[in-house]
Every structure is written in C-alpha cells, then in structure tokens.
NUMARZA-723112 format. One record per residue (C-alpha): residue in three letters; x, y, z. Coordinates in steps of 0.02 Angstrom, whole numbers, padded with zeros to 5 digits, always signed. Layout:
// NUMARZA-723112
ALAXYZ...
//
This chain:
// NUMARZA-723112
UNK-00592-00598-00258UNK-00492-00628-00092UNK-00401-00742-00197UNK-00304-00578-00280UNK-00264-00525-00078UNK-00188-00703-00041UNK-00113-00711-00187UNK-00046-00521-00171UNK+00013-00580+00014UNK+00076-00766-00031UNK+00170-00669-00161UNK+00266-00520-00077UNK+00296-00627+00105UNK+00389-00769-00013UNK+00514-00632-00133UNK+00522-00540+00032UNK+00588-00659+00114UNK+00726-00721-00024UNK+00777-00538-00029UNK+00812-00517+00155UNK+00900-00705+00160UNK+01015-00630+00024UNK+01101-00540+00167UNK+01140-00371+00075UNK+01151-00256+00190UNK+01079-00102+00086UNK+00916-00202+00049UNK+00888-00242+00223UNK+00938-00052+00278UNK+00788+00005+00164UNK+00681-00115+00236UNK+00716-00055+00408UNK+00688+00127+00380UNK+00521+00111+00275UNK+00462+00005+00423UNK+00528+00142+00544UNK+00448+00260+00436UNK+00277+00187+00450UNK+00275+00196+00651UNK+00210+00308+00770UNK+00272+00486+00780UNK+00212+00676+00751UNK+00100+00589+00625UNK-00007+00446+00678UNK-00005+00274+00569UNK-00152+00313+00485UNK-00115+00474+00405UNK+00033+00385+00363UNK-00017+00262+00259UNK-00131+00361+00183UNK+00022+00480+00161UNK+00107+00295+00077UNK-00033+00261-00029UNK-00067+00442-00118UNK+00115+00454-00148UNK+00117+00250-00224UNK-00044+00303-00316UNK+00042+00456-00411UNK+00188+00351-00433UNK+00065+00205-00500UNK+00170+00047-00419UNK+00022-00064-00379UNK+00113-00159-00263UNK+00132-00015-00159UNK-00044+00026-00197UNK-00103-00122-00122UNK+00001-00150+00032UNK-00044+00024+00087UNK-00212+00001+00051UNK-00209-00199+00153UNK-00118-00121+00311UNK-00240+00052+00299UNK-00374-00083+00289UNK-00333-00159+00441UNK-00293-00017+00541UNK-00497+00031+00533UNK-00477+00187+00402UNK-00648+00178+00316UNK-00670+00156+00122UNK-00749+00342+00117UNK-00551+00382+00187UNK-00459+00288+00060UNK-00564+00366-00079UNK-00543+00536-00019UNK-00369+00492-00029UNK-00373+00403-00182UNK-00454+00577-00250UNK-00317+00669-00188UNK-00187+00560-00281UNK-00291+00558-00450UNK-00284+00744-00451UNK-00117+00759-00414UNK-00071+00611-00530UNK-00181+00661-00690UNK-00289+00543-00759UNK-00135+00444-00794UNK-00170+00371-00613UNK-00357+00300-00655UNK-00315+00122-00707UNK-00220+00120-00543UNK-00384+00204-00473UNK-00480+00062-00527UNK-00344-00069-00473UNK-00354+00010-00296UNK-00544+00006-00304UNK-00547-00200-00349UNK-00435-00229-00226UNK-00519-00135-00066UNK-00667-00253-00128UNK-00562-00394-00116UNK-00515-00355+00074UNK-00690-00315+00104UNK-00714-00502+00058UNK-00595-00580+00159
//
C-alpha cells in the first residue's frame, strides 16, 4: 500500500513542479501564501494541519486529504488525532464525506507502511 503514498508524492512533486516552471505569477503567489499559511504562528503546525485537513475533508478534495494527512503524519500527530479530526469533519460534512472518510483511513495505513 505505500505504493498509493509514492505514487500520491511522485505525482503532485512532478505537476507541481510544471506549474511553478510555467512562471505565472498568480499560481506561484498562492503557493507562497498556503505555505506561509502552514507555518508557525498563534497556532502551532499541528493544529494547523489538522485545521487543513477537516476543512479538505468537508470539501472532499482527496488530494488535499492526503497531503494534510502525509505532512500531519510526519509531524508525530497520532492516528487517534487524525480520527478525532476526521470525526469532526464527517459531522460537519454529512455523510456525504464518508467515502472520503474511508479514502483518508487507506491512506494513513499506507504511511503507516512506509
């Protein structure tokens, strides 16, 4: 199953990377504030992913889903976290949100893995 998080990875790094060579200077302004948004402040990174991954949860884009769930995985939040989380968004979302639930779930398994 880590083969879904390298291909996830191999995946976003590559189109990432044509995007930001395409030189528009919109994209790359977007870019730059959702990484500023990420860092360090009144929150710490931690709530703030988990912040990222309710919200990309309710709004069911898996990609989202799963970086926030990859970085939150390396930054030591536990899988009892993410699921509390992960409740949080399935309430809010309605049960709209499961298959993205169960999505989420496969690929925490997949990091555990790696």
């Amino acid at each position: 199953m880590s083969k879904l998080v390298d291909d996830f990875n191999e995946y976003r790094s590559r189109m990432n990377g044509k995007l930001l060579a395409d030189n528009n200077k919109i994209v790359k302004r977007i870019f730059n504030l959702d990484t500023n948004a990420y860092a360090e402040g009144a929150l710490d990174v931690k709530t703030k992913e988990l912040l990222g991954l309710v919200a990309s949860t309710v709004l069911r884009c898996d990609d989202c889903v799963k970086y926030h769930l990859e970085t939150s995985y390396k930054l030591g939040i536990t899988k009892g976290e993410m699921m509390e989380a992960m409740g949080v968004a399935t309430l809010v979302g309605g049960t709209i949100v499961i298959p993205h639930l169960r999505k989420a779930y496969e690929f925490w398994e997949a990091l555990d893995e790696k």
